[in-house]
C-alpha positions as protocol buffer text, in pm:
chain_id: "A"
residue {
  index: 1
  type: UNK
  ca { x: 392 y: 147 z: -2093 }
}
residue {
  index: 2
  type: UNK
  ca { x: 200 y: 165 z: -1752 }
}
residue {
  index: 3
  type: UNK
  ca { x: -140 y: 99 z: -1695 }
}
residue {
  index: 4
  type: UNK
  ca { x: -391 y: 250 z: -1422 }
}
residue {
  index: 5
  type: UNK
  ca { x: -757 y: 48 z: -1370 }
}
residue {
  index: 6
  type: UNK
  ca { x: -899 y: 247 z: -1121 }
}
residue {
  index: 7
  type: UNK
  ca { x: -1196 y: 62 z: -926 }
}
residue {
  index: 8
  type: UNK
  ca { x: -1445 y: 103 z: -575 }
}
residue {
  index: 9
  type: UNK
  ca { x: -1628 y: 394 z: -673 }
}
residue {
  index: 10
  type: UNK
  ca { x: -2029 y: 412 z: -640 }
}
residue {
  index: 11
  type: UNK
  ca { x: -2356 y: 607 z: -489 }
}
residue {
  index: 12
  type: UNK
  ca { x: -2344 y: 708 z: -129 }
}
residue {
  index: 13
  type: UNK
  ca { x: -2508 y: 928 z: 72 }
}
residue {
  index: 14
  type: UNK
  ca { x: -2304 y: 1277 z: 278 }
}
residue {
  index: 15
  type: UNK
  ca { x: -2110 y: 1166 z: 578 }
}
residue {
  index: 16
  type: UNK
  ca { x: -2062 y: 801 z: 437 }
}
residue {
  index: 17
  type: UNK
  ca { x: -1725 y: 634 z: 310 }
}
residue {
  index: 18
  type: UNK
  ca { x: -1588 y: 470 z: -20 }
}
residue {
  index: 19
  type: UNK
  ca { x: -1229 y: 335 z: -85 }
}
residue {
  index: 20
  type: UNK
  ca { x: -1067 y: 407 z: -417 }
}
residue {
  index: 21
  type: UNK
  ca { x: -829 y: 136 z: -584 }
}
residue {
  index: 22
  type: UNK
  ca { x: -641 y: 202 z: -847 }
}
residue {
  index: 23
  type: UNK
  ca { x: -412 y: -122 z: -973 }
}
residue {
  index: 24
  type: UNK
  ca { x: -127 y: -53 z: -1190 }
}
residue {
  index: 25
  type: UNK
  ca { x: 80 y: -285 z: -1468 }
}
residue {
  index: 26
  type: UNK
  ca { x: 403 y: -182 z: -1410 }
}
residue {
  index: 27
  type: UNK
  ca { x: 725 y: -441 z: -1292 }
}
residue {
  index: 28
  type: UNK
  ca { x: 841 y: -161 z: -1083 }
}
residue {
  index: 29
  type: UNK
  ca { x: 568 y: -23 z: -913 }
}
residue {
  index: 30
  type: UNK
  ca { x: 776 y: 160 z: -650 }
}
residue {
  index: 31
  type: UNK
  ca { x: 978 y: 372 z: -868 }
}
residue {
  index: 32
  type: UNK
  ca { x: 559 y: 507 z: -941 }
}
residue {
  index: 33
  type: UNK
  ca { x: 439 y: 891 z: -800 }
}
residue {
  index: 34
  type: UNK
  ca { x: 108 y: 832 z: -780 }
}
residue {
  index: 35
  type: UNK
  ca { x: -166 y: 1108 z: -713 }
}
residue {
  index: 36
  type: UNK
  ca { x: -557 y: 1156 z: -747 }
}
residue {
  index: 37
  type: UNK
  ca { x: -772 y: 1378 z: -926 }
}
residue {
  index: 38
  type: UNK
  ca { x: -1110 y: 1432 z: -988 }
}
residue {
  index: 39
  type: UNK
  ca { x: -1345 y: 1590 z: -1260 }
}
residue {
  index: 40
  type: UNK
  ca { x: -1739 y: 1725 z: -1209 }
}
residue {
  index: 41
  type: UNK
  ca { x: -1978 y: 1809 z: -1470 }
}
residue {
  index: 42
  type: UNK
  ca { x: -1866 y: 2100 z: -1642 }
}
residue {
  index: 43
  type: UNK
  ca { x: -1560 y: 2170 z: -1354 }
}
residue {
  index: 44
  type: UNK
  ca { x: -1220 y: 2145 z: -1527 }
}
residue {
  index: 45
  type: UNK
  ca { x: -974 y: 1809 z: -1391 }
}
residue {
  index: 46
  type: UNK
  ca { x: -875 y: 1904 z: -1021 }
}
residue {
  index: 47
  type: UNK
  ca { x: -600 y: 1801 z: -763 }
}
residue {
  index: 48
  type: UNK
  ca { x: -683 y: 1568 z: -503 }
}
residue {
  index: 49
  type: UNK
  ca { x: -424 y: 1394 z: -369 }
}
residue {
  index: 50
  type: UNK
  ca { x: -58 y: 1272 z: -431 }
}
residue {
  index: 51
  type: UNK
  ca { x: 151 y: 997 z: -274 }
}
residue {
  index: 52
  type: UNK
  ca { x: 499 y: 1002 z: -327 }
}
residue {
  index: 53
  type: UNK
  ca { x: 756 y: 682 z: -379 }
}
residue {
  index: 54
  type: UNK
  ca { x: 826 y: 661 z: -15 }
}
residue {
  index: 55
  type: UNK
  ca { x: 479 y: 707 z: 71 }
}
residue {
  index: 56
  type: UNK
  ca { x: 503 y: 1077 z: 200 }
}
residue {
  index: 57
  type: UNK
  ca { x: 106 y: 1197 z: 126 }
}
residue {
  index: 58
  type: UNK
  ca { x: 13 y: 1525 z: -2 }
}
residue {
  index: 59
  type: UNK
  ca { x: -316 y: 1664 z: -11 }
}
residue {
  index: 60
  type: UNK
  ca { x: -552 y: 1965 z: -179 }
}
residue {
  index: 61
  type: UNK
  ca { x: -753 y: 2161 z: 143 }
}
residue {
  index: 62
  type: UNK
  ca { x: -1087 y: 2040 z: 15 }
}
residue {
  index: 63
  type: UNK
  ca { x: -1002 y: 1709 z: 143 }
}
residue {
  index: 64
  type: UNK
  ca { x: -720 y: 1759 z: 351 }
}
residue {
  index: 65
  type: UNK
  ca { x: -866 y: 1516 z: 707 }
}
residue {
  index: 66
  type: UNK
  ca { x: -1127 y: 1353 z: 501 }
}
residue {
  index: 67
  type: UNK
  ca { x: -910 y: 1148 z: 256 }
}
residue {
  index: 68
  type: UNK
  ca { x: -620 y: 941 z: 305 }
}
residue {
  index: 69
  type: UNK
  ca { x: -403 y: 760 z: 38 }
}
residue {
  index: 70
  type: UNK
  ca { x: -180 y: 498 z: 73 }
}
residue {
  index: 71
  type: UNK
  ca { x: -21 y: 229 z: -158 }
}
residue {
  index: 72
  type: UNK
  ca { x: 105 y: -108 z: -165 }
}
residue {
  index: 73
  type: UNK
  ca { x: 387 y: -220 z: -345 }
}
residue {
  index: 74
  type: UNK
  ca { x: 371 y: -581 z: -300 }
}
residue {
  index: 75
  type: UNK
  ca { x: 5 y: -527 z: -460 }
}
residue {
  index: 76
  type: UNK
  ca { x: 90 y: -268 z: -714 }
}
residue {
  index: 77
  type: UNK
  ca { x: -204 y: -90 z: -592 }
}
residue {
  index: 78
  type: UNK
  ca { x: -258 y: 301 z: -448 }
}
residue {
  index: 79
  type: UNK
  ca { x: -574 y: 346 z: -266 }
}
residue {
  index: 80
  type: UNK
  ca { x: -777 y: 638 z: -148 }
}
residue {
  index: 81
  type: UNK
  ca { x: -995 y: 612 z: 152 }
}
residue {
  index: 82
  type: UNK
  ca { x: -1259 y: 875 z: 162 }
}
residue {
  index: 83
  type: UNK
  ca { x: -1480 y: 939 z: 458 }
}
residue {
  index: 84
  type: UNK
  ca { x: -1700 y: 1226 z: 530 }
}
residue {
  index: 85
  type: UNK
  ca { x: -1823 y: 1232 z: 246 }
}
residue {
  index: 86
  type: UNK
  ca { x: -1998 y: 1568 z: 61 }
}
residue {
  index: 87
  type: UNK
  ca { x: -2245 y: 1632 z: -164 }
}
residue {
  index: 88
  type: UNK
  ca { x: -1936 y: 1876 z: -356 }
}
residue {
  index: 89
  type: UNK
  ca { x: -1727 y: 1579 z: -395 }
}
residue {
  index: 90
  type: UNK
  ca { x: -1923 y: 1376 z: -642 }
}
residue {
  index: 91
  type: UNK
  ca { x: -1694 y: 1332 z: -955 }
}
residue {
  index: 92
  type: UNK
  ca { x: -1524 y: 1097 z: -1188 }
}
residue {
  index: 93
  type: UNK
  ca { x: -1183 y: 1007 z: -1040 }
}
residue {
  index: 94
  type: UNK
  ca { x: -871 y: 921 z: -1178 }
}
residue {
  index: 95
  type: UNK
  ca { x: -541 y: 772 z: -1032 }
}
residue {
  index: 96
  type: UNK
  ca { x: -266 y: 934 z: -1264 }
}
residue {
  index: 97
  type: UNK
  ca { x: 126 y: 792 z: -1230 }
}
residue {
  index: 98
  type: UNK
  ca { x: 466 y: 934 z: -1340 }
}
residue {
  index: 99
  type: UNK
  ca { x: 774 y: 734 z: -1348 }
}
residue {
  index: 100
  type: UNK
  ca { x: 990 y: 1089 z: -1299 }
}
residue {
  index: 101
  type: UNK
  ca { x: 1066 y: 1175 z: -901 }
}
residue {
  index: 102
  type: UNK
  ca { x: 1125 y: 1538 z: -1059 }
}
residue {
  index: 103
  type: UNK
  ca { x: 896 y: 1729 z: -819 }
}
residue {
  index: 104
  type: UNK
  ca { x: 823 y: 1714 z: -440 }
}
residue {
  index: 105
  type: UNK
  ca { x: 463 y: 1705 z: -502 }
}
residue {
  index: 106
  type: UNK
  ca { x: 331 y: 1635 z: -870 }
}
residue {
  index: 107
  type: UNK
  ca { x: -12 y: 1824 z: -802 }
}
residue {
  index: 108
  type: UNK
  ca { x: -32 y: 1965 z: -1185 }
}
residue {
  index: 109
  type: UNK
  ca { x: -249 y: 1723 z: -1407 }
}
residue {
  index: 110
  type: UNK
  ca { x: 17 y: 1768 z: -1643 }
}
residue {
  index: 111
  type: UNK
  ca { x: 278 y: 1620 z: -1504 }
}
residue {
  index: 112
  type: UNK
  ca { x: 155 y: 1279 z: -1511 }
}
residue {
  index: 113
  type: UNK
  ca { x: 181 y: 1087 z: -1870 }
}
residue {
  index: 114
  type: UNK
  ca { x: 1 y: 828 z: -1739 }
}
residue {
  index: 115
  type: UNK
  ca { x: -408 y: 800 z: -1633 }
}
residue {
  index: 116
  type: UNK
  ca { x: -682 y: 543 z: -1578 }
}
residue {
  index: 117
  type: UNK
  ca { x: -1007 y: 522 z: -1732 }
}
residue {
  index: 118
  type: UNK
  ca { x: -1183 y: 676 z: -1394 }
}
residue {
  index: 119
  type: UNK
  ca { x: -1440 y: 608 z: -1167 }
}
residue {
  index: 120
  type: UNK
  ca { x: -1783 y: 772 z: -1066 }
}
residue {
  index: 121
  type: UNK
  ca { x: -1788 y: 900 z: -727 }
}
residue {
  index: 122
  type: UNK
  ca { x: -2154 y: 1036 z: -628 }
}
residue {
  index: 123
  type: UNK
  ca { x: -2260 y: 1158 z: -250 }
}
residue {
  index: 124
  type: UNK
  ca { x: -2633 y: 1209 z: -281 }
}
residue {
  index: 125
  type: UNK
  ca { x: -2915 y: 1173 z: -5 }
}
């Protein structure tokens, strides 16, 4: 069974920066694909980001020079640095992991079995 505790989100205002954490209980976090999605009021769960097990990033065009990801084995952690920040990206995001390497890039919600609990994000001036 893996865990996901996703942490660092908050209130700030367009143009500003957060960093996303999301730790995971897992032995071997490197055999993880890891990715990042997000869910507004009343929007169904989208795509934000994926990192694969080597590291290679992926992202959706909404964020694609704004957000970075990255991870850390040694940590067991998978971050996601957000800058630039927009009033249209205010949502509660989730990390989601898969133990399966059975797709380049797992951008589908369904194809990870496992989630966090998610964290607010909210850009407001």
């Amino acid at each position: 069974q893996v865990r996901l505790v996703e942490s660092g989100g908050g209130l700030v205002q367009p143009g500003g920066s957060l960093r996303l954490s999301c730790e995971a209980t897992i032995d071997t976090f490197s055999s993880l694909v890891l990715g990042w999605f997000r869910q507004a009021p009343g929007k169904e769960r989208e795509f934000v980001s994926t990192i694969r097990r080597g590291g290679t990033p992926y992202y959706a065009d909404s964020v694609k020079g704004r957000f970075t990801i990255s991870r850390d084995n040694g940590k067991k952690t998978m971050y996601l640095h957000m800058n630039n920040l927009k009033e249209e990206d205010t949502a509660l995001y989730y990390c989601a992991g898969d133990t399966d390497n059975d797709y380049p890039y797992k951008v589908l919600a369904r194809q990870y079995p496992y989630w966090g609990q998610g964290t607010q994000v909210t850009v407001s001036s």
